[in-house]
C-alpha positions as a printed NumPy array, in Angstrom:
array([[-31.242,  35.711,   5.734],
       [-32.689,  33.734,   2.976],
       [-32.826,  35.267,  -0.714],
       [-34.952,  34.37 ,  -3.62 ],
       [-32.665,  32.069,  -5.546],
       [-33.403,  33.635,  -9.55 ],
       [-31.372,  36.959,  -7.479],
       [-28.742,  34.793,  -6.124],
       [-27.762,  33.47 ,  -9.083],
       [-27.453,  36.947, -11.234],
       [-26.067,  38.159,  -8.146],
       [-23.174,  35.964,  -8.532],
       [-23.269,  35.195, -12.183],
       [-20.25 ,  36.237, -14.292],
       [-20.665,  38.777, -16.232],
       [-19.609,  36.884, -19.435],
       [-22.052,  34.768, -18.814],
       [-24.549,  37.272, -18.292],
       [-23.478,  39.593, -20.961],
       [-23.251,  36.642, -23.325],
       [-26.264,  35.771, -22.45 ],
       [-27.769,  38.865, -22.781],
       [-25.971,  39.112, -26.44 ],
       [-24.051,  42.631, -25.713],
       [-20.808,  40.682, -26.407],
       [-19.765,  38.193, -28.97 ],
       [-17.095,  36.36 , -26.995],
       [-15.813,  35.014, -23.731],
       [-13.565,  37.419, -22.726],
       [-13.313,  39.96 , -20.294],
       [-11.846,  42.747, -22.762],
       [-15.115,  42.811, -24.099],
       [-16.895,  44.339, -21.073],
       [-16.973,  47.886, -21.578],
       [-17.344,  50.382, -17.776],
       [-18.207,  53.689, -17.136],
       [-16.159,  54.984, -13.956],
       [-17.005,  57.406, -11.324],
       [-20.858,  57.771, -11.973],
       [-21.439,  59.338,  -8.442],
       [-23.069,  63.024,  -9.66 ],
       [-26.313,  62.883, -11.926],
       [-24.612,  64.162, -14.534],
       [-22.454,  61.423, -14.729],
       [-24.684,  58.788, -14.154],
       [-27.095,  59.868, -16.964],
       [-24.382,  59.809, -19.256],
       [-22.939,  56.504, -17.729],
       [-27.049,  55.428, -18.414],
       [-27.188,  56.781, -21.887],
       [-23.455,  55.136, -22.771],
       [-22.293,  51.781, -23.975],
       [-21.042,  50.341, -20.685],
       [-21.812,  47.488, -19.532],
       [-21.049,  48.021, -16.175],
       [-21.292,  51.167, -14.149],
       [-18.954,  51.765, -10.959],
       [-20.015,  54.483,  -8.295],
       [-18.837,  55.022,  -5.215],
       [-20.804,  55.422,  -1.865],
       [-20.197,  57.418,   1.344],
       [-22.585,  59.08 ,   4.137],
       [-23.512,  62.507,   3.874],
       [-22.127,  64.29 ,   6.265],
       [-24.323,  68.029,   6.257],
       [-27.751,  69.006,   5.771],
       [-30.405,  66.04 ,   4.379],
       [-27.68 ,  64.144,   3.072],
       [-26.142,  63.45 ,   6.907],
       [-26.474,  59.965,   7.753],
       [-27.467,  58.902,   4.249],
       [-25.828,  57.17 ,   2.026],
       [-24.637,  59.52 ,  -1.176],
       [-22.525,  59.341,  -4.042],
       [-19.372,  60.575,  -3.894],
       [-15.628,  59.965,  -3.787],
       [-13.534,  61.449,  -1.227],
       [-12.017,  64.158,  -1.022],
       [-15.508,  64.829,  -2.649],
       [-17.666,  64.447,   0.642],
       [-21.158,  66.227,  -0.917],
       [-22.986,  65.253,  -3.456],
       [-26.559,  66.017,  -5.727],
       [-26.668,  62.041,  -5.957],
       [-27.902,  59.78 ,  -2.949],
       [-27.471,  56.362,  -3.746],
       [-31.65 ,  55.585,  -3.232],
       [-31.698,  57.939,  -6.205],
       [-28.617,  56.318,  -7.725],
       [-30.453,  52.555,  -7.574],
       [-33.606,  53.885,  -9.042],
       [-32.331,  55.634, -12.202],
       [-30.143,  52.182, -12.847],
       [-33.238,  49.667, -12.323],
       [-34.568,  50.465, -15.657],
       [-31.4  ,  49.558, -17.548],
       [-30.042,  46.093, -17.953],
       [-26.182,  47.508, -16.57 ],
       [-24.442,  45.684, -14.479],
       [-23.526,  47.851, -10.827],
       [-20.22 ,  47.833,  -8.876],
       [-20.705,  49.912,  -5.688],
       [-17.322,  51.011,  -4.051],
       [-17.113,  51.749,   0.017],
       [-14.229,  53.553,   1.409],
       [-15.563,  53.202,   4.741],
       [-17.294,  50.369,   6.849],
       [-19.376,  53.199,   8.406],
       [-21.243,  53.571,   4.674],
       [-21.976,  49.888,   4.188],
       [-25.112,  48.641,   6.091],
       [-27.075,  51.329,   5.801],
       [-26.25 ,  51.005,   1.954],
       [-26.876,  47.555,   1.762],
       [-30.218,  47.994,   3.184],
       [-30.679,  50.127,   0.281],
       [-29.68 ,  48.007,  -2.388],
       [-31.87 ,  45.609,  -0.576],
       [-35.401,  46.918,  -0.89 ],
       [-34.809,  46.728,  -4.757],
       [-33.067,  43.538,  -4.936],
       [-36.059,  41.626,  -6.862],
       [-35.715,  44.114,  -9.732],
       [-31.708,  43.827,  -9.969],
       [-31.266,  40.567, -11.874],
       [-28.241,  41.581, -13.232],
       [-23.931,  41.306, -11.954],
       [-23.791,  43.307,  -8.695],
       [-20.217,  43.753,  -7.245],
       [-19.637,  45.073,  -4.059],
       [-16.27 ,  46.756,  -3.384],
       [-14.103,  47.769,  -0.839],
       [-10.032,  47.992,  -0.32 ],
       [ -9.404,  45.818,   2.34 ],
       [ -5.73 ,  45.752,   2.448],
       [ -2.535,  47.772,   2.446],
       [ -0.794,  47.425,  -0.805],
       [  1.903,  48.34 ,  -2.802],
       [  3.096,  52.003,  -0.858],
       [ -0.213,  52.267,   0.313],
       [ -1.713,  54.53 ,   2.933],
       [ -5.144,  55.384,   2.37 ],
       [ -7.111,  53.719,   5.605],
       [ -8.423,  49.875,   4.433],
       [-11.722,  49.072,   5.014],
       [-11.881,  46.323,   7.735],
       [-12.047,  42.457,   5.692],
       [-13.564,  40.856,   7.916],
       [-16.94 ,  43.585,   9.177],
       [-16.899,  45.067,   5.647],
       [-17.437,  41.014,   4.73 ],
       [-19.756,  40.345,   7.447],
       [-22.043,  42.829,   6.885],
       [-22.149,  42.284,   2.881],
       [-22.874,  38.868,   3.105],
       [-25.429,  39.056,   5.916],
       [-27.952,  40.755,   3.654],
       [-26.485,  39.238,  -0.1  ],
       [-24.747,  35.792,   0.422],
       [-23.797,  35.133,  -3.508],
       [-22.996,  38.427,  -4.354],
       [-19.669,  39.038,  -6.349],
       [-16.955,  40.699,  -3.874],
       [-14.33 ,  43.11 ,  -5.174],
       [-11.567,  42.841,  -2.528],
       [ -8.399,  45.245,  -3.178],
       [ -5.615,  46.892,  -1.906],
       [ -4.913,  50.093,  -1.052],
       [ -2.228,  51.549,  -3.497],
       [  0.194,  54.855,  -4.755],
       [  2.155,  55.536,  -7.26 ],
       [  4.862,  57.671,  -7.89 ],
       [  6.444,  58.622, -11.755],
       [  9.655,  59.566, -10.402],
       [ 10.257,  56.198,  -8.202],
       [ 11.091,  52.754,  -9.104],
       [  7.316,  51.057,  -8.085],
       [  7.142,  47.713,  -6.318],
       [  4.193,  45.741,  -7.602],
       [  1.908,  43.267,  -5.506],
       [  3.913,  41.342,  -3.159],
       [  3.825,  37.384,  -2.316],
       [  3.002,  38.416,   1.408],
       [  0.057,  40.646,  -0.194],
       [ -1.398,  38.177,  -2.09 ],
       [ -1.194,  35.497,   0.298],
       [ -2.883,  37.646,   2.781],
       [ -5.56 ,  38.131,   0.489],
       [ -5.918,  34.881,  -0.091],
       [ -5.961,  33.946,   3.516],
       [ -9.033,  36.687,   3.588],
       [-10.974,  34.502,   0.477],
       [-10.329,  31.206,   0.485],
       [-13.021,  30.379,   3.005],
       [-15.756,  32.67 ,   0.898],
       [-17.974,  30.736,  -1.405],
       [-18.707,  33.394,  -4.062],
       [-16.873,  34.923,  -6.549],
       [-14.434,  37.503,  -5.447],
       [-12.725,  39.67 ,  -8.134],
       [ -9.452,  41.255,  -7.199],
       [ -9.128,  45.185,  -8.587],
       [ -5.437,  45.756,  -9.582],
       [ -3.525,  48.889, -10.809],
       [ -2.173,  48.489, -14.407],
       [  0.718,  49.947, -13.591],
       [  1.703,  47.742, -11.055],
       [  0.63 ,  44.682, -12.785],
       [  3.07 ,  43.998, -15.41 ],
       [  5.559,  43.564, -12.073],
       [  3.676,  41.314,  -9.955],
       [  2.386,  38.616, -12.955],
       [  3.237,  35.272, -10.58 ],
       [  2.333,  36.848,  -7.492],
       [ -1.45 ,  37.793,  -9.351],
       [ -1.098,  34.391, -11.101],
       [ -0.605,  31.957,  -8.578],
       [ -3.77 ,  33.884,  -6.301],
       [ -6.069,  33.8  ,  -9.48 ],
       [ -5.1  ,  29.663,  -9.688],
       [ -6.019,  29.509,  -5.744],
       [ -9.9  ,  29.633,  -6.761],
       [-11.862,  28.982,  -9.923],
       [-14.069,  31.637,  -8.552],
       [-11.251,  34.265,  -8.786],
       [-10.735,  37.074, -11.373],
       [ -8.655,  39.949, -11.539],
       [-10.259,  43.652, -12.485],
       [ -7.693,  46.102, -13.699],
       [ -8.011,  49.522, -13.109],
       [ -6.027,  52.693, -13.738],
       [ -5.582,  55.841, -12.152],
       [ -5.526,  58.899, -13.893],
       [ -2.448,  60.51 , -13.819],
       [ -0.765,  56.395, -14.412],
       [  2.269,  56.519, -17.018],
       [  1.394,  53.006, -18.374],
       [  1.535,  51.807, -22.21 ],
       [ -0.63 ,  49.647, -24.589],
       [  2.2  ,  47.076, -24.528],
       [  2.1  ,  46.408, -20.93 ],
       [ -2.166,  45.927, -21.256],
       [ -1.086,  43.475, -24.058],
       [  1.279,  41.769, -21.772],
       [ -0.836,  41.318, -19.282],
       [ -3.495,  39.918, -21.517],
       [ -0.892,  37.005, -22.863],
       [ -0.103,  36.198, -19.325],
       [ -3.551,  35.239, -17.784],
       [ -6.59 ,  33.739, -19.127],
       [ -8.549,  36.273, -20.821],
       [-11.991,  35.106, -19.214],
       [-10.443,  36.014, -15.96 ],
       [ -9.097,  39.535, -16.816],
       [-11.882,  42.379, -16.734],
       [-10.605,  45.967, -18.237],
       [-11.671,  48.839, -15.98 ],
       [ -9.035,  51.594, -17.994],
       [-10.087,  55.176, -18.831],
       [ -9.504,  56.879, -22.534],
       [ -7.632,  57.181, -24.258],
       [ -5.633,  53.777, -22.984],
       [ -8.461,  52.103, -23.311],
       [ -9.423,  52.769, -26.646],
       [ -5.935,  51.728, -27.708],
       [ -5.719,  48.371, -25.849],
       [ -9.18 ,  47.532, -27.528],
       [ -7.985,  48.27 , -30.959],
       [ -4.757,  46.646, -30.639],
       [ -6.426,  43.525, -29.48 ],
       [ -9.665,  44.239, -32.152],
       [-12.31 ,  45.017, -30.009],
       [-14.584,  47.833, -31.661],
       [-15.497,  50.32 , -28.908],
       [-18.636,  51.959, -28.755],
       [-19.008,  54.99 , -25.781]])
């Protein structure tokens, strides 16, 4: 399937560049990218729309009752309903200049999605990421999405757009936590190194600070490699181990996906202004 190439190159374009471009930051370096999370009901995504972020993250599932059965809809299970379908979803975000991350948690979700996504694809020139987990990880056992289908598919309809490829992942305060391991990275690896466009690797905070030459030595596998940390909600992680992780990698390969008030600490510790 041939694209127009103008939409293959924002497709893949890194959103530094874009941003940069754009001049909604000053500097290359991911810290500066601002996200709203979990803009699946309309609530949310107006107030994602009306926000500072730069990029807005959503996640995308098929109804399963009533008009929403078969279609693709907003939500993030357990959450299997939702006032948002993801036709809606695209046409409230077309106006705005925000980058998109769409996040599957099943293969079943993704064409008819993608087919979605591509009836508007001349007015997105902007990042689009497309994620799924795609791998067990560290004590994970929420059900991966299949790499190589969930891949497939994806690229069939948008061959330069950015992939977000992660692993499925728990953790537990009152345990000692095992971070990514050298087999799960080099499995990932095994899963990217014959892609040609940028893949960004989403990575729990908490279990970063443990698995630095494991995340290292994939992020040195590709130039087209970056690493997206994210947190969960109930995560017991501190400022210091954001800041370690910043001195460890390059900062124009780190993006900050971290919710409040964490994130408005990192930022000022590191003297980024935040505006919500």
């Amino acid at each position: 399937m041939q694209i127009p190439l103008l939409i293959a190159g924002c497709w893949s374009e890194n959103v530094l560049d874009y941003f940069l471009r754009n001049r909604q930051i000053s500097t290359e370096d991911g810290a500066e990218i601002t996200w709203y999370h979990g803009a699946n009901h309309r609530a949310r995504m107006e107030e994602a729309l009306r926000s500072a972020a730069h990029m807005v993250e959503a996640d995308v599932l098929l109804g399963s009752a009533g008009s929403e059965c078969g279609q693709p809809v907003m939500a993030h299970p357990p959450d299997t309903h939702s006032d948002n379908s993801l036709q809606a979803w695209l046409a409230a975000l077309l106006p705005s200049t925000k980058g998109i991350k769409l996040d599957f948690k099943s293969l079943e979700a993704v064409e008819p999605a993608m087919a979605l996504l591509n009836a508007v694809r001349g007015h997105l020139q902007r990042p689009v990421w497309i994620n799924a987990d795609v791998l067990p990880g560290p004590s994970g056992s929420s059900t991966v999405v299949d790499a190589k289908p969930f891949i497939d598919t994806v690229t069939s309809f948008f061959p330069a757009v950015t992939l977000s490829l992660g692993w499925t992942t728990e953790w537990h305060p009152e345990k000692t936590n095992e971070g990514y391991s050298w087999a799960m990275v080099r499995e990932m690896e095994s899963i990217c190194s014959g892609l040609s466009q940028p893949v960004t690797f989403p990575v729990r905070a908490v279990l970063v600070r443990q698995s630095c030459p494991q995340l290292l030595w994939l992020l040195k596998r590709s130039d087209r490699y970056s690493l997206t940390i994210w947190t969960g909600k109930d995560d017991n992680y501190s400022t210091e181990d954001l800041l370690y992780i910043r001195d460890y990698f390059d900062k124009k390969k780190v993006f900050y996906d971290i919710l409040e008030p964490q994130n408005r600490e990192f930022k000022q510790a590191i003297g980024i202004t935040v505006n919500l």
